[in-house]
C-alpha positions as CSV (number, residue, x, y, z in Angstrom):
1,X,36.8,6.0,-142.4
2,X,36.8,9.3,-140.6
3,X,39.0,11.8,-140.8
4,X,41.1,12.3,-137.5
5,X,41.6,15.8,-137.1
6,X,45.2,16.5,-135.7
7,X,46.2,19.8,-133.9
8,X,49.0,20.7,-135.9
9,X,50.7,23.0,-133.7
10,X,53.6,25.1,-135.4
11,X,57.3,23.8,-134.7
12,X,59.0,25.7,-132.8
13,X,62.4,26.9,-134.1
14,X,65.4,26.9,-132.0
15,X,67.0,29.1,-130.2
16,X,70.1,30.7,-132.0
17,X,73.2,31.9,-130.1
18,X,75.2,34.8,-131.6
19,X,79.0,33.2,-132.2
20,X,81.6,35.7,-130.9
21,X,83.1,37.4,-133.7
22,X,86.3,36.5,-133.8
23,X,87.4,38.9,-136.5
24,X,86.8,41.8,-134.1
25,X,88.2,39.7,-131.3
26,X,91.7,39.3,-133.1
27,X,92.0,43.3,-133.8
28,X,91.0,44.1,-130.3
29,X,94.3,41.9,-128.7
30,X,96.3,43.8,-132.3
31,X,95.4,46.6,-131.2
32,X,96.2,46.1,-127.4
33,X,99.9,44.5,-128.3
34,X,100.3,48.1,-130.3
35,X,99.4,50.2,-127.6
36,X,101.5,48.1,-125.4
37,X,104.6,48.6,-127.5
38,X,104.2,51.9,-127.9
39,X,103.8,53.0,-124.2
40,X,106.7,51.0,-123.9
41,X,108.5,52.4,-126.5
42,X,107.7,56.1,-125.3
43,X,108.5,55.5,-122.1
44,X,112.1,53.9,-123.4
45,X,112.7,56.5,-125.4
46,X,111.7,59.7,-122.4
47,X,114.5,57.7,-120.3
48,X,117.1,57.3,-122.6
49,X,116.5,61.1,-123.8
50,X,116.2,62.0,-120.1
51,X,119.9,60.5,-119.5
52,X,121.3,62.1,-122.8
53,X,120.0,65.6,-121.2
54,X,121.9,64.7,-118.2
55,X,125.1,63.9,-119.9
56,X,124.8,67.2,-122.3
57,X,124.5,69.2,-119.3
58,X,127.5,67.8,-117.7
59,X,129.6,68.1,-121.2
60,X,128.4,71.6,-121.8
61,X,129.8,73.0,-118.1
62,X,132.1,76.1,-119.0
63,X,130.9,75.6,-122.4
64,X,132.5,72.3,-123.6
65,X,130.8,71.4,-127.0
66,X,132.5,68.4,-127.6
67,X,130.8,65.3,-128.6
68,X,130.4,62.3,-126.4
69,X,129.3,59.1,-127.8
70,X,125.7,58.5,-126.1
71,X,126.8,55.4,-124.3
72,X,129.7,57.5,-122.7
73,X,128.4,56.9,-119.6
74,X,129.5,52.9,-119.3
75,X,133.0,53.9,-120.2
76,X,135.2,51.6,-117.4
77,X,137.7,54.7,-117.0
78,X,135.4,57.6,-116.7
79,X,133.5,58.7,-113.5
80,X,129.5,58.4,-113.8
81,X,127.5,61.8,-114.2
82,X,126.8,61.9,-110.3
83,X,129.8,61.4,-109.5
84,X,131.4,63.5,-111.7
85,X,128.9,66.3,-110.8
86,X,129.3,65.5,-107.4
87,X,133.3,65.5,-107.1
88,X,134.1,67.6,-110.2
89,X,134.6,71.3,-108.0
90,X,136.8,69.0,-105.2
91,X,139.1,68.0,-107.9
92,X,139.8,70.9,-110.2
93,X,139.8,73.9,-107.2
94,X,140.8,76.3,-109.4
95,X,139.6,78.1,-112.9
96,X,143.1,77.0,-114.5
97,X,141.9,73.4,-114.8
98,X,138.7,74.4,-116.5
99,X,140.5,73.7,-120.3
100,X,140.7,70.5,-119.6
101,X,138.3,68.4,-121.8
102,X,135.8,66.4,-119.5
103,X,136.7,63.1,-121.2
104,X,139.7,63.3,-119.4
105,X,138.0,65.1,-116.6
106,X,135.9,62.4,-115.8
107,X,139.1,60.1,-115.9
108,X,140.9,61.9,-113.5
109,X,137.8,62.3,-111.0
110,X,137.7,58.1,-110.8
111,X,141.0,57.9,-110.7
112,X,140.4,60.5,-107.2
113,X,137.8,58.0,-105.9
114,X,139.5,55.2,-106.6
115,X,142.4,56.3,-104.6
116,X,140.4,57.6,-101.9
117,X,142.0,61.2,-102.7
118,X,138.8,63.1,-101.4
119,X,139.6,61.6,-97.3
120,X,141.2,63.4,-95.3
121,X,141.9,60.0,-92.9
122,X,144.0,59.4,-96.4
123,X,147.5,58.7,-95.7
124,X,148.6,58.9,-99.4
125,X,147.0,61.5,-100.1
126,X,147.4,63.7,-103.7
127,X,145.6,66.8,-105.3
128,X,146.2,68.7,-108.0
129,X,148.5,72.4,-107.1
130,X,146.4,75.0,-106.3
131,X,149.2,77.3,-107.4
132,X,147.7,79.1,-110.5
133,X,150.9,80.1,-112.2
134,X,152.3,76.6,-111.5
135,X,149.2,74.7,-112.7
136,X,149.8,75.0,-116.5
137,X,152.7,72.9,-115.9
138,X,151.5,70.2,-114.7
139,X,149.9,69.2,-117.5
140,X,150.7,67.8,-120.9
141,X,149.0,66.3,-123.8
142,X,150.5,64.4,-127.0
143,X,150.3,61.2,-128.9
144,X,152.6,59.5,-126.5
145,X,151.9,56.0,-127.4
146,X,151.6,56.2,-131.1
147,X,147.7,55.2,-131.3
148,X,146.6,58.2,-132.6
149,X,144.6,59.4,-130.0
150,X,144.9,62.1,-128.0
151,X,146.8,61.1,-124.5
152,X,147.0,63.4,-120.7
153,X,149.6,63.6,-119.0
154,X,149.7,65.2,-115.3
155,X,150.9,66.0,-111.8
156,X,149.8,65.4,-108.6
157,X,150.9,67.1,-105.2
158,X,151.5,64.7,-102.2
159,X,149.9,66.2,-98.8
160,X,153.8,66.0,-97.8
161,X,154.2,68.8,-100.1
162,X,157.5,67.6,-101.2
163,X,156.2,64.8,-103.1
164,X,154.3,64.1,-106.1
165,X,153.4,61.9,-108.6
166,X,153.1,61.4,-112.4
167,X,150.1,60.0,-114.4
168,X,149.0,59.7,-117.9
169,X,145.5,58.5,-119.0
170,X,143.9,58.2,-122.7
171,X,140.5,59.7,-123.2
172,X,138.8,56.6,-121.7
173,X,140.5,57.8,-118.6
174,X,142.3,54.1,-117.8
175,X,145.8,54.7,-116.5
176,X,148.8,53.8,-119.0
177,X,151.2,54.9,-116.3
178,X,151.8,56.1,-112.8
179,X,155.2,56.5,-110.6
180,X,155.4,58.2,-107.0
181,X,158.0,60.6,-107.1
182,X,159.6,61.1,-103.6
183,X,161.1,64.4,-102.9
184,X,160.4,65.6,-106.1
185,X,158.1,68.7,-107.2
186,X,158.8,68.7,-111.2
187,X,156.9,70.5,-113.9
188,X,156.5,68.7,-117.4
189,X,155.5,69.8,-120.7
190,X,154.8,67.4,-124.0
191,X,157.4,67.3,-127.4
192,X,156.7,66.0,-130.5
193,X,158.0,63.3,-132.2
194,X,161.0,63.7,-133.8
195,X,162.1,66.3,-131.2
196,X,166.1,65.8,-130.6
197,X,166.5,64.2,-127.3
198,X,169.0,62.2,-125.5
199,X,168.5,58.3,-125.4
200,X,171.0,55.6,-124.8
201,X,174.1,57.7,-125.3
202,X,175.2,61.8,-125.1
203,X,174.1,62.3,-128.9
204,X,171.0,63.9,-129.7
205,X,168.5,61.4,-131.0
206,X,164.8,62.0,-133.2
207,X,162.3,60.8,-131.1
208,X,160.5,57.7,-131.6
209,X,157.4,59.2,-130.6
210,X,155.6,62.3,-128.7
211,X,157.2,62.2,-125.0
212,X,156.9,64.1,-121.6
213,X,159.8,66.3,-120.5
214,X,160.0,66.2,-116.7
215,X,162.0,68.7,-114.7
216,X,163.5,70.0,-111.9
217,X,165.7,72.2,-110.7
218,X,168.3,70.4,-111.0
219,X,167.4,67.5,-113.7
220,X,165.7,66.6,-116.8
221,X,164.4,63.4,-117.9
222,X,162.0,62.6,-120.9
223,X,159.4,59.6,-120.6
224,X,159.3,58.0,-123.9
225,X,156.5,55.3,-125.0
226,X,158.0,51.6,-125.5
227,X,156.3,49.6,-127.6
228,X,157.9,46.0,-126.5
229,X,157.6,46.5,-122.8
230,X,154.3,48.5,-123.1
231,X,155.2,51.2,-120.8
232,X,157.6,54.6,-120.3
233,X,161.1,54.4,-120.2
234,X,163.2,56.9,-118.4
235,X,165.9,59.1,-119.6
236,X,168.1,61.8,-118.4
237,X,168.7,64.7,-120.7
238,X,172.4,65.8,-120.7
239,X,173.2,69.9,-119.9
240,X,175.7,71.5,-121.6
241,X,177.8,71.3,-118.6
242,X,177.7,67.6,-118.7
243,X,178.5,67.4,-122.0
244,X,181.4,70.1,-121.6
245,X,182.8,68.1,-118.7
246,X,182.3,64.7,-120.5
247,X,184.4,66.2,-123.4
248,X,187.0,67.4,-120.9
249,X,187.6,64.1,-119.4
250,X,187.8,62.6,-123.1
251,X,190.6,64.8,-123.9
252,X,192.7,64.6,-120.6
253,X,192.3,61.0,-121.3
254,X,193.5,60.9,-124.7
255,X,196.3,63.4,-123.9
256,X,197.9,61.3,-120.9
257,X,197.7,58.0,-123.2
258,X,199.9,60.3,-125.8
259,X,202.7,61.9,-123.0
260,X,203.2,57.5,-122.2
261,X,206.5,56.9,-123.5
262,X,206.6,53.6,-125.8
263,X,208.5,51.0,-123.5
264,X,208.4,48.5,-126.6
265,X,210.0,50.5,-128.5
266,X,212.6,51.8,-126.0
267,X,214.0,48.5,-125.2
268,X,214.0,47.4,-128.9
269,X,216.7,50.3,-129.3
């Protein structure tokens, strides 16, 4: 039998594709989420330092280091940084209102936008005196509700310039109290609690709590925190005159109730 001979041709081997490597794969998209989170997170952090900057430099004007909490800014009461830098000179017109902290600053500048205080076309229209000896008192801070926190009171001028009006705000700058006064131009100043002070009746009284004297020429009243009604009562503070003629009166009385003769006893005789 012959031998066939067979071309035996080498087998070819087949083509191998490289597999991704998904090792190198998974730290690529690692490192991509990191470089996102940190762009992101410097980015955050150069806005949120950008608006503390903004804030310090309103809080430092005339050189007011007090300390603001660094969400300040959202307080409901308070006037933002713009506007408060925008409106701040067109409130306080003169140097004597410069020792007023900028918490209640701020307050007081909403409260003028608000009310539309900054129009002229503004009917009912109020700003503070611009009469420097006159602008210390019309302004007053105390405890005045008992919170523990310290509480502004002040005075407005109407553009009747024979009016006014009263206000007193908390730090926050939301308004615990307001009343026009008509025809009036009073000063106040603050007392501490347990200050003697007419209440209900002509005897002198301790104070429940830190209060507001207001005044005129011709009258005194002190604004006293109620607790129940959640507002300021009224009440007029007696002068020695009125408590001299009061007395007067007492004793006429009592003197013509003594000259009565005693019918009873006449007609038992």
């Amino acid at each position: 039998m012959e031998n066939s001979n067979f071309n035996i041709e080498p087998i070819q081997q087949a083509e191998i594709i490289p597999q991704p490597k998904r090792k190198n794969k998974a730290k690529t998209i690692i490192w991509l989420i990191v470089a996102i989170v940190v762009i992101a997170g410097a980015t955050g952090f150069a806005y949120l330092y950008g608006g503390y900057r903004m804030r310090q430099d309103i809080y430092n004007v005339d050189g007011d280091d007090t300390t603001y909490p660094a969400d300040s800014v959202f307080v409901d009461g308070w006037a933002s940084p713009e506007d408060f830098a925008t409106w701040r000179n067109a409130t306080f017109t003169i140097p004597q209102y410069d020792d007023i902290p900028v918490a209640f600053q701020r307050g007081i500048v909403k409260i003028f936008m608000d009310n539309n205080y900054f129009s002229k076309e503004n009917n009912e229209l109020y700003f503070f005196t611009k009469i420097k000896d006159r602008a210390y008192r019309v302004i007053a801070y105390g405890d005045f509700t008992g919170q523990g926190e310290k509480e502004m009171a002040f005075l407005l001028e109407k553009s009747d310039f024979a009016s006014s009006a009263i206000y007193i705000i908390p730090q926050k700058g939301n308004i615990l109290y307001w009343k026009a006064l008509s025809g009036e131009l009073p000063t106040i100043k603050s007392f501490k609690k347990g200050a003697l002070i007419f209440m209900d009746k002509m005897e002198l009284t301790p104070a429940p709590s830190d209060g507001i004297i207001k005044q005129t020429k011709s009258s005194k009243y002190v604004l006293i925190y109620n607790r129940q009604t959640k507002t300021f009562d009224e009440y007029y503070q007696y002068t020695d005159e009125d408590i001299k003629s009061a007395n007067e009166e007492t004793d006429e009385g009592e003197s013509e109730e003594a000259d009565e003769p005693d019918t009873t006893a006449i007609s038992e005789q």
